[in-house]
DRENDO-1510 file (C-alpha; in Angstrom, 1 decimal, always signed):
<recs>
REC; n; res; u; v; w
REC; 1; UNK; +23.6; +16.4; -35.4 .
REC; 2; UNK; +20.4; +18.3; -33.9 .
REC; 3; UNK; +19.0; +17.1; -31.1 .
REC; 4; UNK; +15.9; +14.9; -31.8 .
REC; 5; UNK; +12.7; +16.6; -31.8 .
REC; 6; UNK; +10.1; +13.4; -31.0 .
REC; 7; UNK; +11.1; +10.8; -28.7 .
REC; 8; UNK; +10.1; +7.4; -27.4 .
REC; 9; UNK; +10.7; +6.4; -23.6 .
REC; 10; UNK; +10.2; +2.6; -22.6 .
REC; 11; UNK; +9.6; +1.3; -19.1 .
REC; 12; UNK; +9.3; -2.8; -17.7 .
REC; 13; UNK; +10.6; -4.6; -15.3 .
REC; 14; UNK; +10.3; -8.8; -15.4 .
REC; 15; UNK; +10.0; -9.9; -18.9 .
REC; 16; UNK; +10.1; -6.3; -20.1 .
REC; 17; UNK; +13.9; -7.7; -22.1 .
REC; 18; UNK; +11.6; -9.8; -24.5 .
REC; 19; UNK; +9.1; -7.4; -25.1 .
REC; 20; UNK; +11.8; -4.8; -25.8 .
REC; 21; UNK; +13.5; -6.9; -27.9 .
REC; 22; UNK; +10.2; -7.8; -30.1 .
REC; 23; UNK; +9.0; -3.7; -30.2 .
REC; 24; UNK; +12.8; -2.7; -31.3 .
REC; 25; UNK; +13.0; -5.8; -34.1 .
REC; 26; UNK; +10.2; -3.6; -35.6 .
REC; 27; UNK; +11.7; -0.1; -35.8 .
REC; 28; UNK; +12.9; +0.6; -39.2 .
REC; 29; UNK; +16.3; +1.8; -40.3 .
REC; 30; UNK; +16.5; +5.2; -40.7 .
REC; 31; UNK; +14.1; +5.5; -37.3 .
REC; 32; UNK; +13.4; +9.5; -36.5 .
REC; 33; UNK; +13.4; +9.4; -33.2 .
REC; 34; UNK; +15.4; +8.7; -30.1 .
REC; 35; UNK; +14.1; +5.9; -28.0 .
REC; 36; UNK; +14.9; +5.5; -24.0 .
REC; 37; UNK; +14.6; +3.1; -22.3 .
REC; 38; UNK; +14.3; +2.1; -18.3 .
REC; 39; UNK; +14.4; -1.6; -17.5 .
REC; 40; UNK; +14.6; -2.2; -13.8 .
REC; 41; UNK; +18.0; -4.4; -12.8 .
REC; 42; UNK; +19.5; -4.9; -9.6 .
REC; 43; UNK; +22.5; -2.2; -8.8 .
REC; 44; UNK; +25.4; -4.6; -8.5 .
REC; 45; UNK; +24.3; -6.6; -12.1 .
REC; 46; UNK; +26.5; -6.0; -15.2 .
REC; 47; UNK; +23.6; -5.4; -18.0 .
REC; 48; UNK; +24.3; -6.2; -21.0 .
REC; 49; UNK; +20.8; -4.8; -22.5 .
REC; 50; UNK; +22.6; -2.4; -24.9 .
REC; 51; UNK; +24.0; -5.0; -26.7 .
REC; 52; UNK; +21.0; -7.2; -26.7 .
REC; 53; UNK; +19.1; -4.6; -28.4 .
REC; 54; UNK; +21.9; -3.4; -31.0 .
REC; 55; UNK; +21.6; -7.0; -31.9 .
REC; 56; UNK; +17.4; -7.1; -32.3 .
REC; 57; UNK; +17.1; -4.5; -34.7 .
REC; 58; UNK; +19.0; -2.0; -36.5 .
REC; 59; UNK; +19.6; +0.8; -34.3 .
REC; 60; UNK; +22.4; +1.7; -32.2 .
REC; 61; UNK; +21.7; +0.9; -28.7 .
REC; 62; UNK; +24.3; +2.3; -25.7 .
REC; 63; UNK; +24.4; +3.0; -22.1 .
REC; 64; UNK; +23.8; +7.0; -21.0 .
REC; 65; UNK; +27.1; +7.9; -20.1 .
REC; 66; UNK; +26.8; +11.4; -17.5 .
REC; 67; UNK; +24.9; +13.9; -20.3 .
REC; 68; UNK; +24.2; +13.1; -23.8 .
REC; 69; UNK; +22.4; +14.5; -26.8 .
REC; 70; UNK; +19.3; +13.2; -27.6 .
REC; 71; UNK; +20.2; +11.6; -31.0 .
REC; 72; UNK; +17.5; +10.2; -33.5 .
REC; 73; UNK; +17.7; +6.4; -34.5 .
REC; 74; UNK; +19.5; +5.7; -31.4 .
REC; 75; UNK; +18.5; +3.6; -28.2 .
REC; 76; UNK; +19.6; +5.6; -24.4 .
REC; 77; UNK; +19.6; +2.8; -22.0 .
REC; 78; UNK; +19.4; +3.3; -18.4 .
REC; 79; UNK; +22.8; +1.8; -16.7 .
REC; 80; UNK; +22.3; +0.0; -13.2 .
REC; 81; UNK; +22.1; +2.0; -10.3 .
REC; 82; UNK; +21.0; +5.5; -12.8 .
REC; 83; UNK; +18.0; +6.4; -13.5 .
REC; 84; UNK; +17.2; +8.1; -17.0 .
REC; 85; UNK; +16.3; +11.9; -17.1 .
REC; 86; UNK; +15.6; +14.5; -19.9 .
REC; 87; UNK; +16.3; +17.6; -19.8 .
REC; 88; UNK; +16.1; +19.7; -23.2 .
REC; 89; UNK; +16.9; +18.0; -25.7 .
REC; 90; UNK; +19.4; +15.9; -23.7 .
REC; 91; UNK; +19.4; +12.8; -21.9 .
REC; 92; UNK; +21.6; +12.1; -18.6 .
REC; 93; UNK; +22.0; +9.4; -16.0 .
REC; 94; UNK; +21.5; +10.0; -12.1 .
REC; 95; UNK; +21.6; +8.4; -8.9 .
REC; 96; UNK; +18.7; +10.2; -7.6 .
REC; 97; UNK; +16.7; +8.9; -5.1 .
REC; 98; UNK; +15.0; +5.5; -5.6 .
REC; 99; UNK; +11.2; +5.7; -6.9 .
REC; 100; UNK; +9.0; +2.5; -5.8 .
REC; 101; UNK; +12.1; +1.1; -4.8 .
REC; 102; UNK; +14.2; +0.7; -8.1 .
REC; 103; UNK; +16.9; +3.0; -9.8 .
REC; 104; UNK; +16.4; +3.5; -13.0 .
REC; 105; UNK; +12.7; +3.8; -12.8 .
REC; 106; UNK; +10.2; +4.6; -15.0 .
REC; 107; UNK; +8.1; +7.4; -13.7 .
REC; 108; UNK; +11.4; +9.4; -13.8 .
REC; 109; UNK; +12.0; +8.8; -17.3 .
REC; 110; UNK; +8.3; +9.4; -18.3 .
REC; 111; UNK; +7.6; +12.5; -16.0 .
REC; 112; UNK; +10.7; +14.2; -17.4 .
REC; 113; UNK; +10.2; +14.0; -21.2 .
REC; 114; UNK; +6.7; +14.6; -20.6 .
REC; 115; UNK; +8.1; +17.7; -18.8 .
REC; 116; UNK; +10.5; +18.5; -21.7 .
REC; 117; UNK; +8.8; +17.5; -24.8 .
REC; 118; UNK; +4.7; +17.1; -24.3 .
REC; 119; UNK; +2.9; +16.1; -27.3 .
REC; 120; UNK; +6.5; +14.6; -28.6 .
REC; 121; UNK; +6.6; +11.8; -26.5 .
REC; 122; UNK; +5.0; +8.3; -26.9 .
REC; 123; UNK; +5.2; +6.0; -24.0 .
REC; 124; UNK; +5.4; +2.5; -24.2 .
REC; 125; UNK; +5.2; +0.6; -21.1 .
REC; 126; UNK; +6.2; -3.1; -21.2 .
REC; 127; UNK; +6.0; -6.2; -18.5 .
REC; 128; UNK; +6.7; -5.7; -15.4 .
REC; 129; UNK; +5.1; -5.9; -11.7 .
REC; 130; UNK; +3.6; -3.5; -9.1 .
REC; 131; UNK; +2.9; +0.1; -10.4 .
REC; 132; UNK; +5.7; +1.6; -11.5 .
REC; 133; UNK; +4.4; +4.2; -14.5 .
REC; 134; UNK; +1.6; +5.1; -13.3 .
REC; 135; UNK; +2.0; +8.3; -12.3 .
REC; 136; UNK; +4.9; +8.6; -15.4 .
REC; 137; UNK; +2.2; +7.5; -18.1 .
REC; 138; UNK; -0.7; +9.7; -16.9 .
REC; 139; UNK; +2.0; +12.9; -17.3 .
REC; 140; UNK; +2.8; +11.7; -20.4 .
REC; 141; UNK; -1.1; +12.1; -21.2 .
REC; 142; UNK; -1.6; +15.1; -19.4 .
REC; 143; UNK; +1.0; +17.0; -21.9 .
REC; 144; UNK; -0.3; +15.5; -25.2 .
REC; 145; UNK; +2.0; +12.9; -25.5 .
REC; 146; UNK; +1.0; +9.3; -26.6 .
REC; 147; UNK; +0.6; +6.4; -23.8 .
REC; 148; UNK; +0.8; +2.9; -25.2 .
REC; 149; UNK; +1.1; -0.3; -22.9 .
REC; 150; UNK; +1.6; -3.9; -24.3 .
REC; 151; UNK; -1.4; -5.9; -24.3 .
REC; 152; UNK; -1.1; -7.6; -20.7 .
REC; 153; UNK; -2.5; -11.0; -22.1 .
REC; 154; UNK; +0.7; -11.0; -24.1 .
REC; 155; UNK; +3.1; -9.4; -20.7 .
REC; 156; UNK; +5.1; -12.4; -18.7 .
REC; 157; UNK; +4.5; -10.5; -15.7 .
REC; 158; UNK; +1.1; -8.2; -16.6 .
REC; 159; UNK; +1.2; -6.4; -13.2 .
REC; 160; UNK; +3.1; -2.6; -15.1 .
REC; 161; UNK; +0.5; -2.5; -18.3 .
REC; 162; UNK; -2.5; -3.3; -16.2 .
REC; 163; UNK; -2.3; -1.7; -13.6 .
REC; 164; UNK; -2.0; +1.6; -16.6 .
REC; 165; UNK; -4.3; +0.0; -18.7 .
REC; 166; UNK; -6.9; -0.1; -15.8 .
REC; 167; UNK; -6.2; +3.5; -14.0 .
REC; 168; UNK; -5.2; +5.6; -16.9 .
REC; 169; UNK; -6.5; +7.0; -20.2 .
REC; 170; UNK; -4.0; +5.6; -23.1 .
REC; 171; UNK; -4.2; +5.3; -26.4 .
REC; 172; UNK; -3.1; +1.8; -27.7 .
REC; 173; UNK; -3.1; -1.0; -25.8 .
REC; 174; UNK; -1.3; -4.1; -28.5 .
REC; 175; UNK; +1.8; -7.2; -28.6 .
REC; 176; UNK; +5.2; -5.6; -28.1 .
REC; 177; UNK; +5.9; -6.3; -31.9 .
REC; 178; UNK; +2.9; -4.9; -33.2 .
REC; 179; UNK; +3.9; -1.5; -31.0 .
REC; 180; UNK; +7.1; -1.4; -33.0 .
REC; 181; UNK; +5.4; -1.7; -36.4 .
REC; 182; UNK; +3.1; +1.1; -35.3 .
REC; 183; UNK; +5.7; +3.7; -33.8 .
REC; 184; UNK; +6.6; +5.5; -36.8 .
REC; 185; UNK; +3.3; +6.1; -37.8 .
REC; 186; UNK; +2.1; +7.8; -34.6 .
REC; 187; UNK; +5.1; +9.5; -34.5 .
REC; 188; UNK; +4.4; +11.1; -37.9 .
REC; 189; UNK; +1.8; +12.9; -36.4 .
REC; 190; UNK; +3.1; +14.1; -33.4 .
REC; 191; UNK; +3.3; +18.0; -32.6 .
REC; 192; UNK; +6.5; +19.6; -31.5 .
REC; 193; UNK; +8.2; +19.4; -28.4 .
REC; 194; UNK; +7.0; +22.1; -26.2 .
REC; 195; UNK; +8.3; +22.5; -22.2 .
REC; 196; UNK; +5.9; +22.3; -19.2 .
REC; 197; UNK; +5.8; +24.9; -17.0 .
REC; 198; UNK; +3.6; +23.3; -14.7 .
REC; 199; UNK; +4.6; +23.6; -11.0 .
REC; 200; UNK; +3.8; +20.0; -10.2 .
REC; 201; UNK; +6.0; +17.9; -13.0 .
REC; 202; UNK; +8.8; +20.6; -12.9 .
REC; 203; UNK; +9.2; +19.9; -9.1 .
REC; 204; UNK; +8.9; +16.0; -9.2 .
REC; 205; UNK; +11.2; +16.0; -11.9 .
REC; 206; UNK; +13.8; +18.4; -10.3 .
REC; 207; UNK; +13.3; +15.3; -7.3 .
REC; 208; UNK; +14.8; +13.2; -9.7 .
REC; 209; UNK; +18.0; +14.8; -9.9 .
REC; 210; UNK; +18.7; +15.9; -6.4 .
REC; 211; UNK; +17.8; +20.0; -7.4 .
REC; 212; UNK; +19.0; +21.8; -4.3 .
REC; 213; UNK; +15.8; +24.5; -5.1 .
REC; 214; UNK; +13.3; +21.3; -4.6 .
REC; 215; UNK; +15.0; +19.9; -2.2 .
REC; 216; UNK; +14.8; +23.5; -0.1 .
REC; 217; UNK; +12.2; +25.0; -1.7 .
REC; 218; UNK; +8.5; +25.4; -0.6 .
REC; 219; UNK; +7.4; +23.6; -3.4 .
REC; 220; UNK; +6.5; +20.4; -2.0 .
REC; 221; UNK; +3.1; +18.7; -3.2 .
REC; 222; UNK; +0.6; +17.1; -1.2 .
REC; 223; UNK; +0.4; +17.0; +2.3 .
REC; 224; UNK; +2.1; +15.1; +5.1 .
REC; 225; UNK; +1.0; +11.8; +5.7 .
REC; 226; UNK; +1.6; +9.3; +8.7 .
REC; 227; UNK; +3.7; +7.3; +7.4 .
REC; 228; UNK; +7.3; +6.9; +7.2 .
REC; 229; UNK; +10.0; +6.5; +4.3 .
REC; 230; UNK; +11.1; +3.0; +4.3 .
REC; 231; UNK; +14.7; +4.4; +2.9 .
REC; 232; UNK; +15.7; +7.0; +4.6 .
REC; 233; UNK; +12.8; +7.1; +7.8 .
REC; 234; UNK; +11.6; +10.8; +7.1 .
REC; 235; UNK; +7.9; +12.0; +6.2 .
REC; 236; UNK; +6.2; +11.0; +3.3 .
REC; 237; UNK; +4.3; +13.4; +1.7 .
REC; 238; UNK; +0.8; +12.1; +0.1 .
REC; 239; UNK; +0.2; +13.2; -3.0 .
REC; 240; UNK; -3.5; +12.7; -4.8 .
REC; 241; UNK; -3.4; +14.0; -8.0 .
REC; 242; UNK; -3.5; +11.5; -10.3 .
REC; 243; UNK; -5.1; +7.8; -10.5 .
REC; 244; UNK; -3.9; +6.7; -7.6 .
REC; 245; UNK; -2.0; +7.7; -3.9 .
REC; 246; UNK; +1.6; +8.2; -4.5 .
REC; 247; UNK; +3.7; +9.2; -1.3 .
REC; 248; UNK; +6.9; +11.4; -1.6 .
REC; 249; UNK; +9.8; +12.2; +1.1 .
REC; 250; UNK; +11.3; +15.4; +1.6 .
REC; 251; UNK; +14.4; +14.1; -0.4 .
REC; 252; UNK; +12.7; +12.2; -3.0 .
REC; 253; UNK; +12.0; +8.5; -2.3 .
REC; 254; UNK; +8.8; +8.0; -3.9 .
REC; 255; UNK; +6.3; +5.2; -4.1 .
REC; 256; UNK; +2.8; +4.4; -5.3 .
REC; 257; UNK; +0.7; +2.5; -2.8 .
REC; 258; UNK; +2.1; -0.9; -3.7 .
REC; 259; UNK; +5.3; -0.1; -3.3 .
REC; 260; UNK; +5.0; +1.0; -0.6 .
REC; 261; UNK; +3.0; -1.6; +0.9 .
REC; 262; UNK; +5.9; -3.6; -0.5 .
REC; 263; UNK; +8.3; -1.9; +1.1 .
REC; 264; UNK; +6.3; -1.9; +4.5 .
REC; 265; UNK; +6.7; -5.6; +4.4 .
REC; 266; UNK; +10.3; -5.8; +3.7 .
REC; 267; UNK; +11.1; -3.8; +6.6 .
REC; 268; UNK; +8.8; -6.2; +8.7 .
REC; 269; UNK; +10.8; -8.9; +8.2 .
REC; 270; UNK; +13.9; -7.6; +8.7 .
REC; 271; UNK; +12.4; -6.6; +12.2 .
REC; 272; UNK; +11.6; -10.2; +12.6 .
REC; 273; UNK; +14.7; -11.7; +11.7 .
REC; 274; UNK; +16.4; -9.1; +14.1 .
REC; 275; UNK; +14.2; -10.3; +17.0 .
REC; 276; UNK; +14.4; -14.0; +16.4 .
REC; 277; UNK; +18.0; -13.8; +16.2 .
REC; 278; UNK; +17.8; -11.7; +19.8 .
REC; 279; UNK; +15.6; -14.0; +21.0 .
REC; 280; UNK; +17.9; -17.1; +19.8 .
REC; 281; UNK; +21.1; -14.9; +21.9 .
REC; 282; UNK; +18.7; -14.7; +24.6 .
REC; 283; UNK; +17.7; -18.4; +25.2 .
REC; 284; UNK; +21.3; -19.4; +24.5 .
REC; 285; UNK; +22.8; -16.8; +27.3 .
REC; 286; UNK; +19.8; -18.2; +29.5 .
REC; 287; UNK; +21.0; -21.4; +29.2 .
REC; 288; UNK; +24.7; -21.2; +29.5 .
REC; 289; UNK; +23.6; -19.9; +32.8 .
REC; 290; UNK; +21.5; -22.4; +34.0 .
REC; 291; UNK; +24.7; -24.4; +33.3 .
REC; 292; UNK; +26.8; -22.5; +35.2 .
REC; 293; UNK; +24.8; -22.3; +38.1 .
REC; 294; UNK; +23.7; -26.1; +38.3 .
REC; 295; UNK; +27.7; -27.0; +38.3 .
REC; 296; UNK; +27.6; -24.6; +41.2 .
REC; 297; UNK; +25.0; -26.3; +43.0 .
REC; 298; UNK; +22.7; -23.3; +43.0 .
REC; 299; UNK; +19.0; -25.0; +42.2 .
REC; 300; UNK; +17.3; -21.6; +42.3 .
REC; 301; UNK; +19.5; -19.9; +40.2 .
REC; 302; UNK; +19.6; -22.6; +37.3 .
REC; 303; UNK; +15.0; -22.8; +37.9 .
REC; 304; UNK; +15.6; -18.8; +37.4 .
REC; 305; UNK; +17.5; -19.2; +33.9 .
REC; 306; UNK; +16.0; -22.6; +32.6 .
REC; 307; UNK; +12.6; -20.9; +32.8 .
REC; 308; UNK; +14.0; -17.3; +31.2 .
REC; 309; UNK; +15.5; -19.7; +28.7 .
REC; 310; UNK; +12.3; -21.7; +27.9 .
REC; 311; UNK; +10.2; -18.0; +27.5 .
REC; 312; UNK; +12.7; -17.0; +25.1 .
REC; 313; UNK; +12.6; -20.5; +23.5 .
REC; 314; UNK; +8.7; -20.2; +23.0 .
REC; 315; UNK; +8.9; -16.6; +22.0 .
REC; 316; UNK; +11.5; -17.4; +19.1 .
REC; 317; UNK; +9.2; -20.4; +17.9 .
REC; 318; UNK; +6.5; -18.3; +17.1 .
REC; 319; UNK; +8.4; -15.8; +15.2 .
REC; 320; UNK; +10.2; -18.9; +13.3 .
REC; 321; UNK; +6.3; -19.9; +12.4 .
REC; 322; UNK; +5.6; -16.0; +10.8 .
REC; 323; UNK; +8.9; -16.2; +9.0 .
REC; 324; UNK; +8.0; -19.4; +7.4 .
REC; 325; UNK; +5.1; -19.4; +6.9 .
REC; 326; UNK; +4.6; -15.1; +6.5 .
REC; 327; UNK; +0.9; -15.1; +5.1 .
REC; 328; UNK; -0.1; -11.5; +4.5 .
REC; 329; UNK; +3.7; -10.8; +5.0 .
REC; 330; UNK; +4.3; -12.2; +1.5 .
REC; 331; UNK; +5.7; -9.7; -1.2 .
REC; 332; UNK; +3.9; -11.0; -4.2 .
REC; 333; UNK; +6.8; -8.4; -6.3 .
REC; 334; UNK; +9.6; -8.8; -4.1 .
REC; 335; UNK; +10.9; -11.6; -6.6 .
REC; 336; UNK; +10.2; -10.5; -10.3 .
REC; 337; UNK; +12.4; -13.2; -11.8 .
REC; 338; UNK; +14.7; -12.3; -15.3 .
REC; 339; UNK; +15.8; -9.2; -14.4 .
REC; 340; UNK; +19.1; -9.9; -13.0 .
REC; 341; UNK; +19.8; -12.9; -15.0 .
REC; 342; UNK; +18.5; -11.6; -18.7 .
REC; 343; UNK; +21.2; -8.6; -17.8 .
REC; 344; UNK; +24.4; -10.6; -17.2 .
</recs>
């Protein structure tokens, strides 16, 4: 069979398993195009997505398995711990680096068959939180491809479509179902696939897959920022081409600005938690000690400890205050509950 000529790549995150279930209950049989899909899910969870979807409508759904061909009327899902990448008329799975913290992600997906197949491609992006797809949908645009995002009135978690439907052009903006219906008309109008040989997308998506010539190469875009990679602690690159900041590391960790922010705060914690626990070992050393020199009889010793103890003891009090109660250390998409659960 010849390797589909149009495709469809779906993103979401948190309540994206509804909508995509909805949108594929409308594809009809006989469906022209191969559809991909990106859900995030944790790395250790056992998804069970493929048959979830076979179920819904009536396509064949599977996991990417390595390198594929890109099949019409079939679903490609994105197994834990891969994300989805095109690459000419194939589609394979890769543990390249993480992109605003999740693998699979859906600005890898998106940039790459906007990189592979231009005016093609229609984009649907489904619930989700933060802003993962941004950068994704508005290549998709750039090349002539379709952008689509389900109405965010409709979205469990409205965080994904909005934050498209507020930053970038795209052309439909409806219910998951009602994106279904409408597919294989828009699709019956789309051009031919056509590659990009634009410097930018060929680079970020050669990122994606861990291309020893981006990872070495001068091609790097933006320029270095001050800030660190949460994941692996080199430079992030800032990169402002689009509708919003992204950041990039020299081996491909990439995040828009609420991921990162996200990210930022994670770390924080964990920094807290280390230093309370110190702080905790500290006191308790402090005061065994004390203990040991009052059975001694040494009174100035045991002031000396029982006051290094109670510092310690004050210090750890005030962190245990932050960690409960974090205020502006809260990660409002830290928790985007469904996504492990709806998989198993």
């Amino acid at each position: 069979m010849a390797a589909a000529e149009r495709i469809v790549v779906v993103g979401g995150s948190a309540g994206g398993i509804e909508a995509l279930t909805a949108l594929v209950a409308e594809l009809p049989r006989g469906f022209e195009a191969a559809v991909l899909v990106a859900l995030h899910v944790p790395a250790d969870a056992t998804s069970r997505l493929p048959e979830i979807l076979s179920r819904a409508g009536s396509m064949r759904a599977e996991h990417v398995e390595d390198v594929q061909e890109l099949a019409p009327g079939r679903i490609f899902v994105a197994p834990p711990d891969r994300h989805l990448v095109v690459e000419d008329g194939r589609v394979k799975a890769t543990r390249g680096p993480r992109e605003n913290r999740h693998r699979p992600a859906v600005d890898p997906l998106f940039r790459s068959a906007a990189r592979w197949y231009g005016q093609a491609v229609v984009a649907v992006l489904l619930s989700g939180g933060l802003g993962d797809g941004i950068a994704g949908t508005q290549a998709v645009k750039e090349r002539g491809g379709v952008p689509m995002i389900q109405d965010p009135d409709e979205a469990l978690f409205p965080g994904m479509p909005a934050s498209v439907r507020d930053l970038v052009e795209h052309d439909h903006c409806l219910p998951a179902a009602e994106i279904g219906r409408l597919l294989p008309t828009i699709l019956g109008g789309n051009a031919p696939r056509s590659e990009a040989r634009d410097e930018g997308i060929v680079y970020e998506t050669d990122m994606a897959g861990l291309d020893t010539d981006a990872l070495e190469g001068d091609g790097r875009q933006g320029k270095p920022s001050a800030y660190g990679c949460p994941e692996c602690g080199g430079v992030l690159w800032e990169l402002d081409d689009g509708p919003s900041l992204r950041y990039r590391c020299r081996v491909g960790h990439a995040y828009v600005v609420e991921a990162l922010q996200e990210s930022q705060s994670a770390e924080i914690e964990r920094a807290l938690w280390s230093a309370l626990r110190a702080l905790e070992e500290k006191a308790g050393l402090a005061q065994r000690m004390a203990d040991r020199a009052r059975g001694r009889g040494h009174a100035d010793a045991e002031r000396l400890h029982r006051s290094r103890a109670a510092g310690a003891d004050r210090q750890a009090s005030v962190l245990r205050e932050l960690l409960l109660d974090p205020g502006p250390l809260d990660r409002p998409g830290a928790l985007e509950p469904g996504i492990a659960e709806a998989h198993e």
